[in-house]
C-alpha beads as a LAMMPS data file, in Angstrom:
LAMMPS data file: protein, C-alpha beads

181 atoms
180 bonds

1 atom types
1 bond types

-500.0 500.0 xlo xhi
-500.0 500.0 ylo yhi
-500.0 500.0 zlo zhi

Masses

1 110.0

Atoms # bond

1 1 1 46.769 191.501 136.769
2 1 1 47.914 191.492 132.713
3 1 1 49.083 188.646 131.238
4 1 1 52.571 190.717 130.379
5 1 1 52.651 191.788 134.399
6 1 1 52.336 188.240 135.610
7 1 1 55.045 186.745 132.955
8 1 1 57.361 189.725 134.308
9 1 1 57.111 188.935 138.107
10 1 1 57.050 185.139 137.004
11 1 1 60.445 185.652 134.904
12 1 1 61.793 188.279 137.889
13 1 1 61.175 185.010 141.009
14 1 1 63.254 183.060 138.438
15 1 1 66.014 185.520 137.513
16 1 1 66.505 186.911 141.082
17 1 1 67.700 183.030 142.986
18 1 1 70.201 182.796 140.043
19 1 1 71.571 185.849 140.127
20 1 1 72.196 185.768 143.625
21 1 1 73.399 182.217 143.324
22 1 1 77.046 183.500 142.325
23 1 1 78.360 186.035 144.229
24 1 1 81.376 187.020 142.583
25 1 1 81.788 189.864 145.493
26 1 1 81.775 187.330 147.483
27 1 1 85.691 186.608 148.692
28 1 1 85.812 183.623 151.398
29 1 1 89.448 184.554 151.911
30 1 1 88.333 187.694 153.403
31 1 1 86.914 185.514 156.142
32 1 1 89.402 183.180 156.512
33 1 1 88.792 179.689 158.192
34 1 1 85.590 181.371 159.685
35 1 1 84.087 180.789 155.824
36 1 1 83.890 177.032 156.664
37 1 1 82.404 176.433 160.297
38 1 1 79.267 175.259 160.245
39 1 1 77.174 172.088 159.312
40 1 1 76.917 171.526 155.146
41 1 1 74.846 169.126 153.191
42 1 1 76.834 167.622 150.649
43 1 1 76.248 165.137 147.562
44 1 1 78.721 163.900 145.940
45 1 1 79.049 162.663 142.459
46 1 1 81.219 159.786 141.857
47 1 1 82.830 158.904 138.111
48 1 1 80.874 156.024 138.308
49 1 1 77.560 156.657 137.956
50 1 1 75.874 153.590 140.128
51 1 1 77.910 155.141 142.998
52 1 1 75.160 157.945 145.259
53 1 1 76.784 159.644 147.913
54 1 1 75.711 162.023 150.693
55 1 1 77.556 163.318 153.083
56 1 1 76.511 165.672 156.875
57 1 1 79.890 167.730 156.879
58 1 1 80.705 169.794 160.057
59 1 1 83.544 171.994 160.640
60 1 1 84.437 173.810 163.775
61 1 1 86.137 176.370 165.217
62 1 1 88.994 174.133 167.652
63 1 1 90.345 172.817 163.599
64 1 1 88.062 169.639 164.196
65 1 1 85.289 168.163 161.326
66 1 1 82.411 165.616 161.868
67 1 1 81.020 163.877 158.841
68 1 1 78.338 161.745 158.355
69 1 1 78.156 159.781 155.118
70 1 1 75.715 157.086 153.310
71 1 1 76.925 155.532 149.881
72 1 1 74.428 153.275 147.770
73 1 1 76.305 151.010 145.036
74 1 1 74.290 150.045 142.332
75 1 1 70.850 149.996 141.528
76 1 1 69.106 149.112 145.113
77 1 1 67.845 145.936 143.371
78 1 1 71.201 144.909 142.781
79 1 1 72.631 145.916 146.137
80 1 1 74.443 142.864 147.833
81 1 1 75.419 145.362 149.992
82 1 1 75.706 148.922 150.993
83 1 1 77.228 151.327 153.444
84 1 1 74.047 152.444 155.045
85 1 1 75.781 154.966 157.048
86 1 1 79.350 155.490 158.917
87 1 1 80.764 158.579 160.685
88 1 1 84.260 160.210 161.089
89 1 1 86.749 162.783 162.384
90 1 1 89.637 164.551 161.424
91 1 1 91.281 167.826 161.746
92 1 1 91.288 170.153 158.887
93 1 1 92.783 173.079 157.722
94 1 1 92.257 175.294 154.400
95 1 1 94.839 177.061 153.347
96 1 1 93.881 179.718 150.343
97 1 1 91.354 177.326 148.323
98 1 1 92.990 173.905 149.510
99 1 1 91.366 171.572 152.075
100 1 1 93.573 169.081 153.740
101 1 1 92.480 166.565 156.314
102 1 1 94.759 165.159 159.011
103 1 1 94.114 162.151 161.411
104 1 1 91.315 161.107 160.028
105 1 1 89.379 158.002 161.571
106 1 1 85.972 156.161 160.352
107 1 1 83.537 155.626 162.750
108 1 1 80.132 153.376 163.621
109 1 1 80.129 151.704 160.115
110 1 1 76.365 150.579 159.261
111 1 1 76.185 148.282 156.733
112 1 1 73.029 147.210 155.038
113 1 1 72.487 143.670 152.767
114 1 1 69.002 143.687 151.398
115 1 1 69.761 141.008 149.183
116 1 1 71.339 138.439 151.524
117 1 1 69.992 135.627 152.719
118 1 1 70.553 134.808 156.712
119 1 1 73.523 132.309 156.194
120 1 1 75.001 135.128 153.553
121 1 1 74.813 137.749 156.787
122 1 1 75.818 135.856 158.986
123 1 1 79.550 134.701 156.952
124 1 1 79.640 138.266 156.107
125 1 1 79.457 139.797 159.740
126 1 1 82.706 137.581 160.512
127 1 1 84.838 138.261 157.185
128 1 1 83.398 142.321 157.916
129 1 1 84.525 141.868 161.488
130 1 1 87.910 140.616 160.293
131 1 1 88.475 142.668 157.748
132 1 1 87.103 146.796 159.541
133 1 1 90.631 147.377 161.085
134 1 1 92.309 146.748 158.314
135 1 1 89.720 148.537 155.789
136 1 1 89.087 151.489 158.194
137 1 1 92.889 151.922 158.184
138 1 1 93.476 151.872 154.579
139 1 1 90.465 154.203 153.932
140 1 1 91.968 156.622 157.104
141 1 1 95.132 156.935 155.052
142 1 1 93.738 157.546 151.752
143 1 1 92.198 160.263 153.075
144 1 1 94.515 161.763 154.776
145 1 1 97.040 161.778 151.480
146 1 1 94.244 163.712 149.470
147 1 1 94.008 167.201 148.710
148 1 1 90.652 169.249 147.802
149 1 1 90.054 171.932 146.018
150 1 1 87.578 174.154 147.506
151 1 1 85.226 176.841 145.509
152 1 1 83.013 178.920 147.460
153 1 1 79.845 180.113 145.507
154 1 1 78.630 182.634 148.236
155 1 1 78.633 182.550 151.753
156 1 1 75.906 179.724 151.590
157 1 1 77.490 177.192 149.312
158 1 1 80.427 175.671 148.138
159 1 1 81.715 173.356 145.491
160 1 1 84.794 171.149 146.489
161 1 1 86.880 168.489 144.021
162 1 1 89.192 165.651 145.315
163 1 1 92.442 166.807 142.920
164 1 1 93.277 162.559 142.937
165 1 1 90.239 160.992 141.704
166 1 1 87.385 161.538 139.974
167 1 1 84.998 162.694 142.639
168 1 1 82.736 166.342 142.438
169 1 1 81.215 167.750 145.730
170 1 1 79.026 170.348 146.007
171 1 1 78.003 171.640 149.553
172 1 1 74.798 174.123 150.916
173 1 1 74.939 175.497 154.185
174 1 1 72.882 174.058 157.261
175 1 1 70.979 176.355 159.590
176 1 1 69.105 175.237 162.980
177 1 1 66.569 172.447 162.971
178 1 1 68.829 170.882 159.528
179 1 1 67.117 173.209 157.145
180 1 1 69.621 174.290 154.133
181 1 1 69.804 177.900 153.843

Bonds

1 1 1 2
2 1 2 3
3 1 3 4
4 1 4 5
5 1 5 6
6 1 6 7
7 1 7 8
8 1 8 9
9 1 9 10
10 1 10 11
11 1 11 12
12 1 12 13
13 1 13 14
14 1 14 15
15 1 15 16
16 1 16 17
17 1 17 18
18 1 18 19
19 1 19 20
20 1 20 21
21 1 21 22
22 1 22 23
23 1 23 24
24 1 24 25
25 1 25 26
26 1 26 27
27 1 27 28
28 1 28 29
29 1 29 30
30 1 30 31
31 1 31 32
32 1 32 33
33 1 33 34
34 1 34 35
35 1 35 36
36 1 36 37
37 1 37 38
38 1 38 39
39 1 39 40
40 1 40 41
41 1 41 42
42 1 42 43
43 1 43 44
44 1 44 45
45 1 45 46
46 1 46 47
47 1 47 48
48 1 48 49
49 1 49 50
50 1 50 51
51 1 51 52
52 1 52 53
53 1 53 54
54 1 54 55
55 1 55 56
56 1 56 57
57 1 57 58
58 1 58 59
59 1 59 60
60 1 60 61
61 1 61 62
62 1 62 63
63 1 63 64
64 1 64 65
65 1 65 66
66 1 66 67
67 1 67 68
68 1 68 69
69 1 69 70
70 1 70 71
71 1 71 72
72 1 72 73
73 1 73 74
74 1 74 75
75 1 75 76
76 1 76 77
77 1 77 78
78 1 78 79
79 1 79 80
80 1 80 81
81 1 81 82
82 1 82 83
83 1 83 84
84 1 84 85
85 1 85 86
86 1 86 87
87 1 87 88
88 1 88 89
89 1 89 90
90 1 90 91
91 1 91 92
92 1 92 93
93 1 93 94
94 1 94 95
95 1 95 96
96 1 96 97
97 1 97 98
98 1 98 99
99 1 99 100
100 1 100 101
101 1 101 102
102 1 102 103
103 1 103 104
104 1 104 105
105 1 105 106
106 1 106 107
107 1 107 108
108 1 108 109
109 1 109 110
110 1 110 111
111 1 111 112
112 1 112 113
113 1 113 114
114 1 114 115
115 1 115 116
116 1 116 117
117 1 117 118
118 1 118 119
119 1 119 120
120 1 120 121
121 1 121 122
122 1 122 123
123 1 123 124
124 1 124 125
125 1 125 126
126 1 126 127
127 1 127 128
128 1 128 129
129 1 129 130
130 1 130 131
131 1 131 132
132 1 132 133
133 1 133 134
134 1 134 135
135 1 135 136
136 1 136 137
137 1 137 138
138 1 138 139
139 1 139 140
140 1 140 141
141 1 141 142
142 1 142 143
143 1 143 144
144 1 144 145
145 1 145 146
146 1 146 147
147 1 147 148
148 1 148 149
149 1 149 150
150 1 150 151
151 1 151 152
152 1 152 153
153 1 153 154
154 1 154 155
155 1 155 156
156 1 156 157
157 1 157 158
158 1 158 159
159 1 159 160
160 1 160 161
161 1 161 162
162 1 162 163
163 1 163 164
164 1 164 165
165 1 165 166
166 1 166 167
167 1 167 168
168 1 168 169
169 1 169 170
170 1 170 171
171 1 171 172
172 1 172 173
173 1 173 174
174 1 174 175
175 1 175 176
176 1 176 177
177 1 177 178
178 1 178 179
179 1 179 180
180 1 180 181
């Protein structure tokens, strides 16, 4: 094979993923609510850059969404602490290319402290145990109030903005076995 033949078929396995990456045919209101069911992969950038956030989303057909999220603060050097990983549910429903969630509740909060000693752990398990209620409450109704703004690229992926804050999410579609598609 020429030189010129293999930079052509090289430049066409480049071209040809990008092109099809933006589907402006592509009209997710065509499909309705049917657009979002499914399991996404999400990461989410934060205005802060020491903030790294991932997020399992899954939306189904009943109006119902699982989520499974893991935030990092910091540099992990510097973590005193960390939400390894928490869950949640909520009802959703989109509504042209608006997202609202409704009775939404945090779930089976992990929290990690690779920096604590056992006497730091230990005072913070009591002031965490304390203090969930009130936190998951607080961080139930904030979500609730907020409104996203939802882009679909193609039928695969989607790019989704809370319109209050400063936070930019952009979402591939799951098939079976977790593998994005």
């Amino acid at each position: 094979m020429s030189k010129r033949m293999m930079s052509a078929s090289l430049s066409l396995c480049m071209i040809l993923p990008i092109m099809g990456l933006a589907n402006p045919s592509y009209s997710p209101h065509a499909d309705g609510d049917k657009a979002l069911i499914g399991k996404w992969q999400c990461h989410i950038k934060h205005a802060n850059p020491l903030i790294k956030q991932e997020s399992q989303l899954q939306f189904f057909k009943n109006h119902t969404m699982h989520e499974h999220i893991r935030i990092y603060y910091g540099q992990p050097s510097d973590y005193a602490y960390q939400i390894e990983s928490a869950t949640a549910k909520s009802s959703w429903t989109l509504a042209q290319e608006t997202l609202h969630y409704g009775n939404h509740q945090f779930h089976n909060y992990a929290v990690r402290m690779p920096n604590a000693n056992k006497d730091d752990l230990e005072q913070a398990n009591i002031a965490l145990q304390k203090s969930l209620p009130m936190v998951q409450d607080m961080m139930n109704n904030d979500i609730n109030k907020r409104t996203f703004d939802i882009h679909f690229i193609n039928k695969k992926s989607f790019i989704m903005n809370d319109v209050g804050s400063q936070i930019f999410t952009t979402c591939h579609k799951q098939g079976l076995f977790g593998f994005i598609l």
